[in-house]
mmCIF file of the N, C-alpha and C atoms, coordinates in Angstrom:
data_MODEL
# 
_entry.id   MODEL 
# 
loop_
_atom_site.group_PDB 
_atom_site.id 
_atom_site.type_symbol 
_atom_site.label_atom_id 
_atom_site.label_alt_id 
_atom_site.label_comp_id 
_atom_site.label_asym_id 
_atom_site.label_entity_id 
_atom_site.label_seq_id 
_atom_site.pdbx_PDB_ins_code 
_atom_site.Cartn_x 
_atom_site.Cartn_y 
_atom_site.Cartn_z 
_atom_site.occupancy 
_atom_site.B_iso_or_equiv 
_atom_site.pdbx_formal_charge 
_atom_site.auth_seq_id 
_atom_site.auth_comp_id 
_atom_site.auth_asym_id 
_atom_site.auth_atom_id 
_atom_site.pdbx_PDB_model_num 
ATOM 1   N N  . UNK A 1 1  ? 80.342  130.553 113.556 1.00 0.00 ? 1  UNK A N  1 
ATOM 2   C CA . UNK A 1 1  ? 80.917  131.191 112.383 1.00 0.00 ? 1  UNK A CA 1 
ATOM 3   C C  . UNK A 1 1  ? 79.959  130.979 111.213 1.00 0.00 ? 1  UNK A C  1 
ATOM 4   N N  . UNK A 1 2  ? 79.752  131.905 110.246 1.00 0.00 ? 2  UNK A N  1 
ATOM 5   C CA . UNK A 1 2  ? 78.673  131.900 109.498 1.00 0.00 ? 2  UNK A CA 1 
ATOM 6   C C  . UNK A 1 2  ? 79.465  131.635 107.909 1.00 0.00 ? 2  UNK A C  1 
ATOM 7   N N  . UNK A 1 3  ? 78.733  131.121 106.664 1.00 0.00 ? 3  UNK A N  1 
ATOM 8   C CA . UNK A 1 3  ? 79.280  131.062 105.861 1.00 0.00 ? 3  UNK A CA 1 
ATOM 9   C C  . UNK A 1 3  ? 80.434  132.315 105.621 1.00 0.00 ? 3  UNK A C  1 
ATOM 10  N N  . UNK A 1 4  ? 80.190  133.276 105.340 1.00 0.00 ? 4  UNK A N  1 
ATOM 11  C CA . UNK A 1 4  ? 80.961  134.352 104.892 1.00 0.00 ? 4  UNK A CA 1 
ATOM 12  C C  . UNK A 1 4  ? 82.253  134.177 105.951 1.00 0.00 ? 4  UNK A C  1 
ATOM 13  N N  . UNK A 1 5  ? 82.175  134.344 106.655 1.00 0.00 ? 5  UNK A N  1 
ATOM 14  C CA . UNK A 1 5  ? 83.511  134.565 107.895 1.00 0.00 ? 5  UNK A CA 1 
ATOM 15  C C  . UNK A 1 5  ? 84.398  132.691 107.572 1.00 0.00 ? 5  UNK A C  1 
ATOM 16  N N  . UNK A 1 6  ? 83.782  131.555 107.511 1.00 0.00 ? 6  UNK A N  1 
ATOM 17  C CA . UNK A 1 6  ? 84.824  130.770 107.442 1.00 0.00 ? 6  UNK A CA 1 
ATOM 18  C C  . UNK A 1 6  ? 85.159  130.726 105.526 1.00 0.00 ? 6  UNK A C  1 
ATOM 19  N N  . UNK A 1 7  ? 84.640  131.656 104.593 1.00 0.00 ? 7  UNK A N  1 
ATOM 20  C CA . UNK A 1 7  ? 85.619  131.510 103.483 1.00 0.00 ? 7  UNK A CA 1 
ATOM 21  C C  . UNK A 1 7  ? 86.134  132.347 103.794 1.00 0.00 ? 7  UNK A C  1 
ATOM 22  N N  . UNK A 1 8  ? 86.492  134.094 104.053 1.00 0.00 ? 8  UNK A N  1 
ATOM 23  C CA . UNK A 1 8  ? 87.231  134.726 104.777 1.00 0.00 ? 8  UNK A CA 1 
ATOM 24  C C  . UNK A 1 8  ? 88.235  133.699 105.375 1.00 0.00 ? 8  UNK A C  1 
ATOM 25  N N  . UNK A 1 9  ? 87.967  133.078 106.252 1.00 0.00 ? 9  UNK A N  1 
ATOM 26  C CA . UNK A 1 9  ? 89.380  132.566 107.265 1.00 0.00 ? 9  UNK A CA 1 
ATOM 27  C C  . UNK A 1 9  ? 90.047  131.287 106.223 1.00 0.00 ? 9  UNK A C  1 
ATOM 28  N N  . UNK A 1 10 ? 89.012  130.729 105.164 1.00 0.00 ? 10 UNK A N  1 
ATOM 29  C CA . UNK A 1 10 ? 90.171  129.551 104.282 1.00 0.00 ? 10 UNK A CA 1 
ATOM 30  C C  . UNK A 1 10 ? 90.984  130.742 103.633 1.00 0.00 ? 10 UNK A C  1 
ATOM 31  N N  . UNK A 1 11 ? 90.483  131.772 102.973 1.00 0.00 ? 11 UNK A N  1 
ATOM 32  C CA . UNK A 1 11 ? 91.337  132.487 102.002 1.00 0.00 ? 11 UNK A CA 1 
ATOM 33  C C  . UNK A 1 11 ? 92.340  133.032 102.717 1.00 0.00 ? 11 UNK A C  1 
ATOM 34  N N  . UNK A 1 12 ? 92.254  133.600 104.250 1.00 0.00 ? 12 UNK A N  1 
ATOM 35  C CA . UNK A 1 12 ? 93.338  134.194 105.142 1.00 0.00 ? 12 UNK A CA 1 
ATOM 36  C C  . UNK A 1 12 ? 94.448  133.408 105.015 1.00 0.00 ? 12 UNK A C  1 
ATOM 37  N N  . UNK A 1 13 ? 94.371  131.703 104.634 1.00 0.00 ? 13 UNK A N  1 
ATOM 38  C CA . UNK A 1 13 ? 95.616  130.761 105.240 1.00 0.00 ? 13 UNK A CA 1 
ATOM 39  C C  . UNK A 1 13 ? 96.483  130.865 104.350 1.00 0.00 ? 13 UNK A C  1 
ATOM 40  N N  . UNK A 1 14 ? 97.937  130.478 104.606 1.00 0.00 ? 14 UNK A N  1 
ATOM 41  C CA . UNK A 1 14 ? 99.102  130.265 103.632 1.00 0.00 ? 14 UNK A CA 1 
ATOM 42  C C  . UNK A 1 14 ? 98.355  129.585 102.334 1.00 0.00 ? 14 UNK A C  1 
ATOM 43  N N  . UNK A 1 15 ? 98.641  129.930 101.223 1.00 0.00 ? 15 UNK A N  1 
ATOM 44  C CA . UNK A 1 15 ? 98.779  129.673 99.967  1.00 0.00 ? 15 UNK A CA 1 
ATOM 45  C C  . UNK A 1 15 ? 97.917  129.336 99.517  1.00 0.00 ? 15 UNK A C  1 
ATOM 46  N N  . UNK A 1 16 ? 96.269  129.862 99.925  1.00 0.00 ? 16 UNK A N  1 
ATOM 47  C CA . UNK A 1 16 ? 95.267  129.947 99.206  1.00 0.00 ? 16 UNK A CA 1 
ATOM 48  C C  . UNK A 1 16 ? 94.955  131.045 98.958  1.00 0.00 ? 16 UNK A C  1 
ATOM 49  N N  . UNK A 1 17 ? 95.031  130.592 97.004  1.00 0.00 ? 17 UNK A N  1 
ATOM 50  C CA . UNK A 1 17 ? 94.409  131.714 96.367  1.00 0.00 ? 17 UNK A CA 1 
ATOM 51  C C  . UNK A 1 17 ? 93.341  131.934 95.936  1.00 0.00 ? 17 UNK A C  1 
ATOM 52  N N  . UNK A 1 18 ? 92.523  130.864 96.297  1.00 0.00 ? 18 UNK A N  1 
ATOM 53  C CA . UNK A 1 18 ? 91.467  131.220 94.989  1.00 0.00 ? 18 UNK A CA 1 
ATOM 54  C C  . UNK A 1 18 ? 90.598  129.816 95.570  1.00 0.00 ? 18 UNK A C  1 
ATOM 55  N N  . UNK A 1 19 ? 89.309  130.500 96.176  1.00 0.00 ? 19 UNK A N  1 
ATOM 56  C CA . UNK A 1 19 ? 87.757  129.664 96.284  1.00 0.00 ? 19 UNK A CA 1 
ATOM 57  C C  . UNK A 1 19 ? 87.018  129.708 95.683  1.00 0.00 ? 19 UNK A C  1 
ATOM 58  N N  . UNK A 1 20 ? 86.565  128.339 95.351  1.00 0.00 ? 20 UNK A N  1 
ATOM 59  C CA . UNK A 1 20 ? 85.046  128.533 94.328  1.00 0.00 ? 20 UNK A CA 1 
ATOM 60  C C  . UNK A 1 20 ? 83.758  128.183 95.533  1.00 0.00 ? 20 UNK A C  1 
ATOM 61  N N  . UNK A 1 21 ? 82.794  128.722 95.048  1.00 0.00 ? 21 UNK A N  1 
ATOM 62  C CA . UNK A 1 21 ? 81.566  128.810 95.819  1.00 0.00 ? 21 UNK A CA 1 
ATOM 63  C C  . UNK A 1 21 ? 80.321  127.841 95.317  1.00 0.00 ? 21 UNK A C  1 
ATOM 64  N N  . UNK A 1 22 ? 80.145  127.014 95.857  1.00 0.00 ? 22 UNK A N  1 
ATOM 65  C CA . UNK A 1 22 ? 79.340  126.097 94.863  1.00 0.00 ? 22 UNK A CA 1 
ATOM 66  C C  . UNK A 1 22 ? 78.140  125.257 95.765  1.00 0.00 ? 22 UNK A C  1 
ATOM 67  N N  . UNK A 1 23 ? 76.749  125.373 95.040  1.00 0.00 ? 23 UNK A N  1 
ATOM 68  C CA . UNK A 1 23 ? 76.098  124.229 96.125  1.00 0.00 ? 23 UNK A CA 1 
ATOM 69  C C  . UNK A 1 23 ? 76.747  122.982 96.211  1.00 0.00 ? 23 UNK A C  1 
ATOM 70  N N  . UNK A 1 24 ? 76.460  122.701 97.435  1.00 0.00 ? 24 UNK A N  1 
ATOM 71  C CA . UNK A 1 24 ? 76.873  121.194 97.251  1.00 0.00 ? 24 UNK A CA 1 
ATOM 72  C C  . UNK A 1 24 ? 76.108  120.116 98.061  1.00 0.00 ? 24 UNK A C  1 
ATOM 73  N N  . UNK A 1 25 ? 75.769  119.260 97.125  1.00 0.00 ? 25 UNK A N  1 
ATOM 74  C CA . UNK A 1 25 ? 74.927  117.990 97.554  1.00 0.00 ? 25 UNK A CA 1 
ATOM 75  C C  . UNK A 1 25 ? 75.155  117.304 98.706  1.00 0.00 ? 25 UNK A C  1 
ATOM 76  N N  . UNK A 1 26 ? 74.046  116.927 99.875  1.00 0.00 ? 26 UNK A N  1 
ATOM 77  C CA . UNK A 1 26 ? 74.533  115.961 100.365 1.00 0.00 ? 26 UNK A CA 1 
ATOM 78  C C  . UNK A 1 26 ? 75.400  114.341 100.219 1.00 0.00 ? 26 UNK A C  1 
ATOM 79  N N  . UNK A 1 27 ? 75.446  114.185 99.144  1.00 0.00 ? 27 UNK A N  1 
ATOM 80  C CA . UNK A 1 27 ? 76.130  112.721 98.389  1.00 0.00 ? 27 UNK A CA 1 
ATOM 81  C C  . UNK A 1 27 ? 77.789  113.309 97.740  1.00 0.00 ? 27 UNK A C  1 
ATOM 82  N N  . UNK A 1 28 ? 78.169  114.488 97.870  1.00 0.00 ? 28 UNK A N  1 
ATOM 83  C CA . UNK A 1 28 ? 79.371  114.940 97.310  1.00 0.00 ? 28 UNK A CA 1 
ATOM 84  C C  . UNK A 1 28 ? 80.104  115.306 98.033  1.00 0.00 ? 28 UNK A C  1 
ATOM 85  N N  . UNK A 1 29 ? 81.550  114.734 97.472  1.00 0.00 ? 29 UNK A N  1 
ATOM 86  C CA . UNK A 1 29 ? 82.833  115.361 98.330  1.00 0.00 ? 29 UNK A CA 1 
ATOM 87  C C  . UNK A 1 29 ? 83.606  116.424 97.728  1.00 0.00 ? 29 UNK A C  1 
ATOM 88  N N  . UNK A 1 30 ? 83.748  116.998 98.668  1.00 0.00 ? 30 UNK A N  1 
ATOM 89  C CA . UNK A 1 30 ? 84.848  118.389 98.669  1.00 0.00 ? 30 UNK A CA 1 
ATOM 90  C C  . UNK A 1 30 ? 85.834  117.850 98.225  1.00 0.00 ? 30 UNK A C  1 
ATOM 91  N N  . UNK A 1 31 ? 86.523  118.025 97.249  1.00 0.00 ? 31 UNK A N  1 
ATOM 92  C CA . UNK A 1 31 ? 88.256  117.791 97.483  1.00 0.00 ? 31 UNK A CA 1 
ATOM 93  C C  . UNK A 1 31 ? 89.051  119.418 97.187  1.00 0.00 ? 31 UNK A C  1 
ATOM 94  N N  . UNK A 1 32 ? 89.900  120.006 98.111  1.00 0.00 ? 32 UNK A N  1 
ATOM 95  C CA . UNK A 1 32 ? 90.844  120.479 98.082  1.00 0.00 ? 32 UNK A CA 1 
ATOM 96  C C  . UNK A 1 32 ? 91.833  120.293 97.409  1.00 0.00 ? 32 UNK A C  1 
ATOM 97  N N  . UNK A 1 33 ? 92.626  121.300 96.463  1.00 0.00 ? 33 UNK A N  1 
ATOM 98  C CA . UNK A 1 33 ? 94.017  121.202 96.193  1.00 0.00 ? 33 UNK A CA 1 
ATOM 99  C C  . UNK A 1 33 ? 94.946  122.226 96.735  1.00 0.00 ? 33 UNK A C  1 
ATOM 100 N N  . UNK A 1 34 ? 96.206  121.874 97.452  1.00 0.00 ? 34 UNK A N  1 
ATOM 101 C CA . UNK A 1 34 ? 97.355  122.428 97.852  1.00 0.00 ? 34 UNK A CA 1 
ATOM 102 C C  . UNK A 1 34 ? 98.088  122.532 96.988  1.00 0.00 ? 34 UNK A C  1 
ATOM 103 N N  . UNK A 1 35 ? 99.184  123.510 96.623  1.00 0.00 ? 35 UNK A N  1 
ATOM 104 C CA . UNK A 1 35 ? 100.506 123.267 96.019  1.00 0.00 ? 35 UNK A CA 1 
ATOM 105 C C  . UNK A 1 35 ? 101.347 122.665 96.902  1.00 0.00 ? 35 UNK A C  1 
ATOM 106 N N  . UNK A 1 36 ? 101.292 122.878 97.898  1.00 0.00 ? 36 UNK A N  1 
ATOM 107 C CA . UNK A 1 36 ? 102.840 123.241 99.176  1.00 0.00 ? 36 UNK A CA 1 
ATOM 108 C C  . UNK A 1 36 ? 101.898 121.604 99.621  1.00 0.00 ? 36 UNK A C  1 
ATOM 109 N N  . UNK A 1 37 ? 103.351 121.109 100.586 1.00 0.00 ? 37 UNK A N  1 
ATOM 110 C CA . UNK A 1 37 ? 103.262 120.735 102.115 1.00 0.00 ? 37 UNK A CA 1 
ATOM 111 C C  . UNK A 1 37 ? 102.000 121.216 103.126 1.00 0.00 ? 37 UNK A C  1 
ATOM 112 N N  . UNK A 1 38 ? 101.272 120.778 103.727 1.00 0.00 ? 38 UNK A N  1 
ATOM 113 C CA . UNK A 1 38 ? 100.524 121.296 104.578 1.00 0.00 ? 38 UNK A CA 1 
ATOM 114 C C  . UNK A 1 38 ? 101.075 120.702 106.278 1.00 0.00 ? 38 UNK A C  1 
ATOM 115 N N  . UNK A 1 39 ? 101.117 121.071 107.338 1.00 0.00 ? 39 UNK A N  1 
ATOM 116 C CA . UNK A 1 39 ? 100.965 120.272 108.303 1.00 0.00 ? 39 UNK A CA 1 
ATOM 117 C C  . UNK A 1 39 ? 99.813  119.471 108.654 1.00 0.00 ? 39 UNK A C  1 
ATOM 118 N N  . UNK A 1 40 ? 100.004 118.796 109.400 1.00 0.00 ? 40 UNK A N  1 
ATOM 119 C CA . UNK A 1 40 ? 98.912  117.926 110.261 1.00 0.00 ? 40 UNK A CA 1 
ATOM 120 C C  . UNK A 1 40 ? 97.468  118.920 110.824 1.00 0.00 ? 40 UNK A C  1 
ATOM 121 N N  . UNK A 1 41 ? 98.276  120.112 111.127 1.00 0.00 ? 41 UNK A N  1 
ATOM 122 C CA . UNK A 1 41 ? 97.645  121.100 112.031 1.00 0.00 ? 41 UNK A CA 1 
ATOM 123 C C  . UNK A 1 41 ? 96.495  122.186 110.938 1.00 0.00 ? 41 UNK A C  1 
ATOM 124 N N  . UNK A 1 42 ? 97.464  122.415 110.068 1.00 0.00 ? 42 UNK A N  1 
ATOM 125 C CA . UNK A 1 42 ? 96.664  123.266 108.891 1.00 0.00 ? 42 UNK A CA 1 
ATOM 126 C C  . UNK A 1 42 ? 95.581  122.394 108.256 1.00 0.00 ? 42 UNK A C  1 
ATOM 127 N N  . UNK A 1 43 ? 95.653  121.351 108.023 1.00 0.00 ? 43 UNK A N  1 
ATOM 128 C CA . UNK A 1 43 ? 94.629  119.929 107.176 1.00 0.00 ? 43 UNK A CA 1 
ATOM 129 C C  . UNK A 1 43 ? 93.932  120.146 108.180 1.00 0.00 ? 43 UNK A C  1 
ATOM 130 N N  . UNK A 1 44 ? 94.136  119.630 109.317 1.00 0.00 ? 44 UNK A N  1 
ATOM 131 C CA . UNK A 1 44 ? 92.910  119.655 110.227 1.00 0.00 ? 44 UNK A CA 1 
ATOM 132 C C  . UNK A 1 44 ? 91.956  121.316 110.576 1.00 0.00 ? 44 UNK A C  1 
ATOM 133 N N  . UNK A 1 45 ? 92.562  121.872 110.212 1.00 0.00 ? 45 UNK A N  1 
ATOM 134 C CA . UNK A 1 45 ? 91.785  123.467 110.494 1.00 0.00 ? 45 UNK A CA 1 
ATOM 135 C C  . UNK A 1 45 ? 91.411  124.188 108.823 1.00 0.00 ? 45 UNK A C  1 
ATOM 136 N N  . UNK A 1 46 ? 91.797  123.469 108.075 1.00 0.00 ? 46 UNK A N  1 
ATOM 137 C CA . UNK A 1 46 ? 90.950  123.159 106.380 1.00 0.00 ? 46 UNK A CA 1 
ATOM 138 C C  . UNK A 1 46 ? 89.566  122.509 106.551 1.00 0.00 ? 46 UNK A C  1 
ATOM 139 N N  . UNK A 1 47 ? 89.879  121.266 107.346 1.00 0.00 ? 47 UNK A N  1 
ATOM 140 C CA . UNK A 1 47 ? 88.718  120.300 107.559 1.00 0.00 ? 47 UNK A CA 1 
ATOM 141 C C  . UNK A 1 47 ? 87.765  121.088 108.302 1.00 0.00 ? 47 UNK A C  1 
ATOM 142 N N  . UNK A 1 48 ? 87.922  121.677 109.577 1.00 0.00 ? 48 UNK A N  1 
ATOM 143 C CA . UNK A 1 48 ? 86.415  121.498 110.237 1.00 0.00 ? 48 UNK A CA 1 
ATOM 144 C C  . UNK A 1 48 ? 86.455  123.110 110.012 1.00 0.00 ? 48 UNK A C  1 
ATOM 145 N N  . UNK A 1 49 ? 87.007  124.175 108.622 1.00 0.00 ? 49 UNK A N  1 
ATOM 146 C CA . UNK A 1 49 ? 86.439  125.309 108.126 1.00 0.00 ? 49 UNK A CA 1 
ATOM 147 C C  . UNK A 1 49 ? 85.604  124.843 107.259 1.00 0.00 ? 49 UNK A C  1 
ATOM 148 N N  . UNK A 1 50 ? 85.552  123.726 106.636 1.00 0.00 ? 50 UNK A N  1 
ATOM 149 C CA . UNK A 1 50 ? 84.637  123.627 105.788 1.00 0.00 ? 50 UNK A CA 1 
ATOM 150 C C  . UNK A 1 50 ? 83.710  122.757 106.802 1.00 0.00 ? 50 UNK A C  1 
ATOM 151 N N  . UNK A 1 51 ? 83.653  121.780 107.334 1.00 0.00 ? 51 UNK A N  1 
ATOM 152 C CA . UNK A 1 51 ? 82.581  121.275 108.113 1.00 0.00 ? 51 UNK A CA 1 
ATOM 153 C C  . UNK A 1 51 ? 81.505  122.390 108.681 1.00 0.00 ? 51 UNK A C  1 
ATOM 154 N N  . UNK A 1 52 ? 82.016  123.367 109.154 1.00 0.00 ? 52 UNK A N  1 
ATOM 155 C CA . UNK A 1 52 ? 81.112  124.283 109.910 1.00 0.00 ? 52 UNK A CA 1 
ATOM 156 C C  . UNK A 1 52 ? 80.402  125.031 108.912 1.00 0.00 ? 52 UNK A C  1 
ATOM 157 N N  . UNK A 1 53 ? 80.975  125.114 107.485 1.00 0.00 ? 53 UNK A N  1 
ATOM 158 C CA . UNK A 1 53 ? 80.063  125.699 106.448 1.00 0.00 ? 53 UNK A CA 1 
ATOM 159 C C  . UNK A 1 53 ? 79.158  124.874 105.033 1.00 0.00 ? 53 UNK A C  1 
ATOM 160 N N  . UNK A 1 54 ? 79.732  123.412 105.459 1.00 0.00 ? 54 UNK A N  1 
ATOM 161 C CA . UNK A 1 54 ? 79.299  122.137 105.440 1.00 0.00 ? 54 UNK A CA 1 
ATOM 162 C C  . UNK A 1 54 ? 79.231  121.027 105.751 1.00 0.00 ? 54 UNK A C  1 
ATOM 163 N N  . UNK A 1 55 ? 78.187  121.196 107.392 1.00 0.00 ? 55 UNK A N  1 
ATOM 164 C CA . UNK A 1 55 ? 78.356  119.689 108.193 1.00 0.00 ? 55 UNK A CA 1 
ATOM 165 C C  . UNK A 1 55 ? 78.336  118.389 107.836 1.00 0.00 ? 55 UNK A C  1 
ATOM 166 N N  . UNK A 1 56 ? 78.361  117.971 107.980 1.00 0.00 ? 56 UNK A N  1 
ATOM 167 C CA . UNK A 1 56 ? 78.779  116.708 107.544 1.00 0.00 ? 56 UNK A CA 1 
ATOM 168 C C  . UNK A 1 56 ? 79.143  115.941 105.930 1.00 0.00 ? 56 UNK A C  1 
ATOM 169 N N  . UNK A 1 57 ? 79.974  117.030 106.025 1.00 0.00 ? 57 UNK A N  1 
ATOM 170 C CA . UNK A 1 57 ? 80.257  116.979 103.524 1.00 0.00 ? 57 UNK A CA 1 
ATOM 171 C C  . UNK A 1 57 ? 82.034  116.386 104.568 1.00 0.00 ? 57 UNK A C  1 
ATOM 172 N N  . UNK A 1 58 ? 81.948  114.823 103.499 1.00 0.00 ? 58 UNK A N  1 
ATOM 173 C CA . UNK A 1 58 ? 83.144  114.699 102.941 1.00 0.00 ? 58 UNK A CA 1 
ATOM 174 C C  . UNK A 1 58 ? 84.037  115.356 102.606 1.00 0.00 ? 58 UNK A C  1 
ATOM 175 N N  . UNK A 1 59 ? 85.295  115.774 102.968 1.00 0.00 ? 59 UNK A N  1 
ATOM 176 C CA . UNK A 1 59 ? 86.202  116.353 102.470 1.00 0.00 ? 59 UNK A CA 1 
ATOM 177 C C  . UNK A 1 59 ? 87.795  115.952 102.011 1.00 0.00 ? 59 UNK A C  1 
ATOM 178 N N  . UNK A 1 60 ? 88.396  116.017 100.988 1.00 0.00 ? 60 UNK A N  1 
ATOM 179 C CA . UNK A 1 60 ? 89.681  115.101 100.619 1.00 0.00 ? 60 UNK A CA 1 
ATOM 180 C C  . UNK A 1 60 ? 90.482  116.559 100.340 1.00 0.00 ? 60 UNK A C  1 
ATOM 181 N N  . UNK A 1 61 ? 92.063  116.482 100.979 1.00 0.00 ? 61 UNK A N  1 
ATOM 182 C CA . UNK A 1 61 ? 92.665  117.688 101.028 1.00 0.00 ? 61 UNK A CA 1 
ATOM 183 C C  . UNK A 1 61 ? 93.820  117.223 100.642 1.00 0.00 ? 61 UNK A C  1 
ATOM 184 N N  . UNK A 1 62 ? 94.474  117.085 99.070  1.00 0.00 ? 62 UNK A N  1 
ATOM 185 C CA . UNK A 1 62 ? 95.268  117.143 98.668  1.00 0.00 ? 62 UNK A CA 1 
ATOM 186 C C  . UNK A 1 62 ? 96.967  117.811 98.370  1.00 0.00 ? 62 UNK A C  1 
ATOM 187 N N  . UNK A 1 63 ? 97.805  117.376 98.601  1.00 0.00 ? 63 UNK A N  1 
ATOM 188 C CA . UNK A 1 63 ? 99.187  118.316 98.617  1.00 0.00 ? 63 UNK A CA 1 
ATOM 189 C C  . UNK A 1 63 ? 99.955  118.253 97.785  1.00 0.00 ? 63 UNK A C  1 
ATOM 190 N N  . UNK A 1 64 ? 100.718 119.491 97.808  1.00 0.00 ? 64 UNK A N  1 
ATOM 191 C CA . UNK A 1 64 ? 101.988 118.770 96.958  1.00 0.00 ? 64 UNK A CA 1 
ATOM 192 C C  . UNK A 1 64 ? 101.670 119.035 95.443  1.00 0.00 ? 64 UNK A C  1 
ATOM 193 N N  . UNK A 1 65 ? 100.982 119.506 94.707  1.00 0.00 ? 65 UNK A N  1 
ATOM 194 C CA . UNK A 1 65 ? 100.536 119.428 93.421  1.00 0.00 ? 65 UNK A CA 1 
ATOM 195 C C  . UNK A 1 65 ? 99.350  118.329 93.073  1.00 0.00 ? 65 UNK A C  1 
ATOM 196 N N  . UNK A 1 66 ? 99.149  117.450 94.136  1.00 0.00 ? 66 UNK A N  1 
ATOM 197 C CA . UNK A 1 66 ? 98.314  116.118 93.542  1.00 0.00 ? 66 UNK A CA 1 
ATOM 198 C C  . UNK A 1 66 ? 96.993  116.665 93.604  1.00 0.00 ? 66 UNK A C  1 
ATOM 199 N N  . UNK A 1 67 ? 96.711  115.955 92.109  1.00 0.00 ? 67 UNK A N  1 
ATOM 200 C CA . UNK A 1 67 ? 95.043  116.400 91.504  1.00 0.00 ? 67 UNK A CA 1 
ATOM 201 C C  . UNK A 1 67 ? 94.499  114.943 91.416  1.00 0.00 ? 67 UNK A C  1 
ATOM 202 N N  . UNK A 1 68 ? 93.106  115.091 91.682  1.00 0.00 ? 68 UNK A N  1 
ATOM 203 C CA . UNK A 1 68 ? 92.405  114.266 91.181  1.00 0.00 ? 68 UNK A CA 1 
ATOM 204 C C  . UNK A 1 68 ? 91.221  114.177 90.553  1.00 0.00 ? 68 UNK A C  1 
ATOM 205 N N  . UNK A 1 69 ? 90.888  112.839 89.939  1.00 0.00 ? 69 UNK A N  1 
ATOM 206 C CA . UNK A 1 69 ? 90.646  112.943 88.526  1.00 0.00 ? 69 UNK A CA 1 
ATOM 207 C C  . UNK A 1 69 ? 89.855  111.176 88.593  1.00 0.00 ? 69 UNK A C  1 
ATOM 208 N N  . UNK A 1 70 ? 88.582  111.851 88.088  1.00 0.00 ? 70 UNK A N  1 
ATOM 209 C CA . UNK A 1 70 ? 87.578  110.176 88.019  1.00 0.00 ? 70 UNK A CA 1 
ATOM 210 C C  . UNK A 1 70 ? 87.646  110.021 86.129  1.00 0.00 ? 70 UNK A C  1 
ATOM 211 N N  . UNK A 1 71 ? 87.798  108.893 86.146  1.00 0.00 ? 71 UNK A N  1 
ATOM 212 C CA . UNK A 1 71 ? 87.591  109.063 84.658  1.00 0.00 ? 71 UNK A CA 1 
ATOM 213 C C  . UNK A 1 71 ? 86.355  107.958 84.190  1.00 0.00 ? 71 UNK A C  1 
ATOM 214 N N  . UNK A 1 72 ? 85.077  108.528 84.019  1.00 0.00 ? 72 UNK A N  1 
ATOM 215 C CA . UNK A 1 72 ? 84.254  107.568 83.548  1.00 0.00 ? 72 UNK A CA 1 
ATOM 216 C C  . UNK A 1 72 ? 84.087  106.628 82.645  1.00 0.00 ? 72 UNK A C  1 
ATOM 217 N N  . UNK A 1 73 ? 83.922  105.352 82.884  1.00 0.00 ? 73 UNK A N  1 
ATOM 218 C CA . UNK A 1 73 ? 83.917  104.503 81.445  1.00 0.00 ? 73 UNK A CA 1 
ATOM 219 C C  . UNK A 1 73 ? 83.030  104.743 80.773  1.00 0.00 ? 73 UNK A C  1 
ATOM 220 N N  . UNK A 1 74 ? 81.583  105.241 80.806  1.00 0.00 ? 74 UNK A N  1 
ATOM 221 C CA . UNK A 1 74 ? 81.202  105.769 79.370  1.00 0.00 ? 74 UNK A CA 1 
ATOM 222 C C  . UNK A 1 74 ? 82.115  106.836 78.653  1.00 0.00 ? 74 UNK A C  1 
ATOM 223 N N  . UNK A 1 75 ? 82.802  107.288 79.601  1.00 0.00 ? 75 UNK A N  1 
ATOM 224 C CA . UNK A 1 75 ? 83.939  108.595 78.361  1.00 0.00 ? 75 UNK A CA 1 
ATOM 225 C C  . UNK A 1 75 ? 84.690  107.793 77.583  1.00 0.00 ? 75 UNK A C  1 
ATOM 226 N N  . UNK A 1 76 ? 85.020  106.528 77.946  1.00 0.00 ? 76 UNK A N  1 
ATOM 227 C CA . UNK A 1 76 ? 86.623  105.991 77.525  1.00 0.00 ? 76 UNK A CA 1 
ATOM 228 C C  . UNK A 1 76 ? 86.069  104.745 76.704  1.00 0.00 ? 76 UNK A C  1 
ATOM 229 N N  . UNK A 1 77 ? 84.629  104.402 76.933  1.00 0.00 ? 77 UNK A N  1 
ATOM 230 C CA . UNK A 1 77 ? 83.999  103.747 75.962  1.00 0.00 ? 77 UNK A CA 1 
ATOM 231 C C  . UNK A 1 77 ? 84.124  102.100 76.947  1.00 0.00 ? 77 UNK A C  1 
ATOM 232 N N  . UNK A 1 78 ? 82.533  101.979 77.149  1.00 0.00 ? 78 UNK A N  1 
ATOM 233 C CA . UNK A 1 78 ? 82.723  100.259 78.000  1.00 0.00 ? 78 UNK A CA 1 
ATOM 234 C C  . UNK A 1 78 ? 83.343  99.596  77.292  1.00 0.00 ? 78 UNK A C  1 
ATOM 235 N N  . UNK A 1 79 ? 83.769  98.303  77.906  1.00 0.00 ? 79 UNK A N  1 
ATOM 236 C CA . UNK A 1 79 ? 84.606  96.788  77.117  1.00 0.00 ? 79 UNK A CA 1 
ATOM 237 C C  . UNK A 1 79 ? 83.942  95.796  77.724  1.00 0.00 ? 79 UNK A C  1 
# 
């Protein structure tokens, strides 16, 4: 499966609307956000759509509304 055909098949699945397209570093993780519930079955066929269009990239697949969020201490000011 070639890039084009597995974002085609993420956008085909329940309740994704909307992919961004982005290089991505070997040292960076993917994270996904869901609104909904996902099964066991759908997470795992999230996971290796993106593996095959980025082997071996980290990926974190979030549900339910949960976002995440690094917050750097130079933003928040060292102590």
């Amino acid at each position: 499966m070639n890039r084009r055909d597995a974002i085609k098949a993420v956008m085909a699945m329940p309740g994704v609307t909307a992919i961004a397209v982005a290089t991505v570093a070997p040292e960076d993780v993917i994270v996904l956000e869901h609104p909904g519930l996902l099964s066991q079955e759908a997470v795992a066929n999230i996971r290796a759509t993106v593996q095959r269009v980025w082997p071996g990239q980290r990926v974190i697949v979030l549900e339910e509304g949960m976002t995440m969020q690094i917050q750097r201490a130079a933003a928040v000011g060292a102590r």
